[in-house]
C-alpha positions in Angstrom: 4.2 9.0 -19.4 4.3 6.4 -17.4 1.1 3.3 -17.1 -0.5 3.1 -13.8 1.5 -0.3 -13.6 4.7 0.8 -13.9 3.9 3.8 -11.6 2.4 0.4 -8.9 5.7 -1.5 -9.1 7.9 1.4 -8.6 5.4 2.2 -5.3 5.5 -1.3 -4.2 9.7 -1.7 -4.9 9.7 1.5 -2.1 7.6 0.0 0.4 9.5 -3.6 0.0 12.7 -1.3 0.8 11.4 1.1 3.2 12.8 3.9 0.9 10.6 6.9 2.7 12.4 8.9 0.1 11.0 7.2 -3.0 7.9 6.8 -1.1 7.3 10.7 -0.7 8.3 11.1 -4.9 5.9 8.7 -5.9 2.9 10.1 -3.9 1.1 13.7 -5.0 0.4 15.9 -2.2 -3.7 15.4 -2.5 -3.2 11.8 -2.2 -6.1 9.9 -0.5 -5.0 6.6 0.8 -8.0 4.2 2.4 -6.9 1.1 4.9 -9.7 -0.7 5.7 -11.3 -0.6 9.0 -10.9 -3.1 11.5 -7.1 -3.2 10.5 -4.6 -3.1 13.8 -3.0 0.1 15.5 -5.8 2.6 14.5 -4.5 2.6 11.0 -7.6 2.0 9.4 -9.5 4.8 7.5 -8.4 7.3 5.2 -5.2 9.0 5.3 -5.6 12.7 3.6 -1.3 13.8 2.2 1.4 11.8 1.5 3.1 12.5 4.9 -0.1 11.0 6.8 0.2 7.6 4.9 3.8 7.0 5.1 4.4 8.2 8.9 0.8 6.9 10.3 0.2 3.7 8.5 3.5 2.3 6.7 6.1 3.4 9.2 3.4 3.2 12.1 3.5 -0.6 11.4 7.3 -1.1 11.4 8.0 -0.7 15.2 5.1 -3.7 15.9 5.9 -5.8 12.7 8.5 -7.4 10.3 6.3 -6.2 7.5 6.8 -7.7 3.9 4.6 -6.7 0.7 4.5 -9.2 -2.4 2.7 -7.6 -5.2 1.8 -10.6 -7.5 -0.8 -9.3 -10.2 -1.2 -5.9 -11.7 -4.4 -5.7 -13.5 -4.7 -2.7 -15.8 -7.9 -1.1 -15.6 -7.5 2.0 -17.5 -5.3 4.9 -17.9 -5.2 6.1 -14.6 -5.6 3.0 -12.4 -5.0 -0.3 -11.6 -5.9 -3.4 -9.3 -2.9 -4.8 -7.4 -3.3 -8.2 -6.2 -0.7 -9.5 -3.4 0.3 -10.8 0.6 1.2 -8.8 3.4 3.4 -11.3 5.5 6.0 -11.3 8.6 6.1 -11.5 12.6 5.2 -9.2 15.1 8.4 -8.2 16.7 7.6 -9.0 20.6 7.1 -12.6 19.3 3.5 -12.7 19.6 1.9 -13.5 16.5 2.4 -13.2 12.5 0.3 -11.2 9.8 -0.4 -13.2 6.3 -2.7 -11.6 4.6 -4.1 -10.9 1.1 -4.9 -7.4 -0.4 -6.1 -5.9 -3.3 -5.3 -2.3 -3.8 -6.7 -0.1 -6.5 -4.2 2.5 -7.5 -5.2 6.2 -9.0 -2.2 7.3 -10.7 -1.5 11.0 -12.0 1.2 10.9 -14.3 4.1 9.0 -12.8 2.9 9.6 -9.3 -0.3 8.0 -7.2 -2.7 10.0 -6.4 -5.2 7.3 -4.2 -5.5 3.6 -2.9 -7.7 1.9 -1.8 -6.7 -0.8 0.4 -8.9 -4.1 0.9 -7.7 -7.0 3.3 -9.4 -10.1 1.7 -10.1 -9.4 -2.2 -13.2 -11.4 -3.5 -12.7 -15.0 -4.3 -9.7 -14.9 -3.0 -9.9 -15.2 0.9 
């Protein structure tokens, strides 16, 4: 089976590659996913399926920004989850303005699938 970190970087090589495909593998049907509130384009909140999170949140964003994820600490918390540490960077298409910004995003795996994350803009200490 694999660790909750290996089951994160697989997740995380998807989004960097916009691979809906591996995306839908790699979540279970019950997934919970949580953006926080406050985030832009009524994303924020929890997203209840696999289908909701992809379509509403990481493909909603595409048509308004450039969107790059960089993962750069996996901290293993046990055998089900794990604490992803990383930057959300790139331009808003019209022009307009850029995103850079840090998350932290606690992944519940189940086997070699995710089951929830929750997302966090601004992880302590490191804002």
């Amino acid at each position: 089976m694999p660790t909750p970190t290996a089951v994160a970087q697989r997740l995380y090589d998807a989004m960097a590659h916009a691979d809906g495909i591996a995306l839908f593998g790699l979540l279970t049907e019950d997934f919970v996913g949580t953006v926080s509130t406050g985030m832009p384009h009524g994303v924020g909140g929890e997203h209840h399926g696999a289908a909701d999170m992809i379509t509403e949140v990481w493909a909603g964003s595409r048509p308004v920004y450039e969107m790059h994820v960089e993962p750069h600490d996996y901290l293993h918390v046990d055998d089900e989850r794990v604490v992803v540490l990383g930057r959300y960077w790139g331009p808003a298409r019209d022009g307009g303005s850029a995103v850079d910004a840090v998350f932290a995003h606690i992944i519940t795996t189940r086997g070699a699938r995710s089951q929830r994350c929750n997302r966090s803009p601004t992880p302590p200490g490191r804002a």
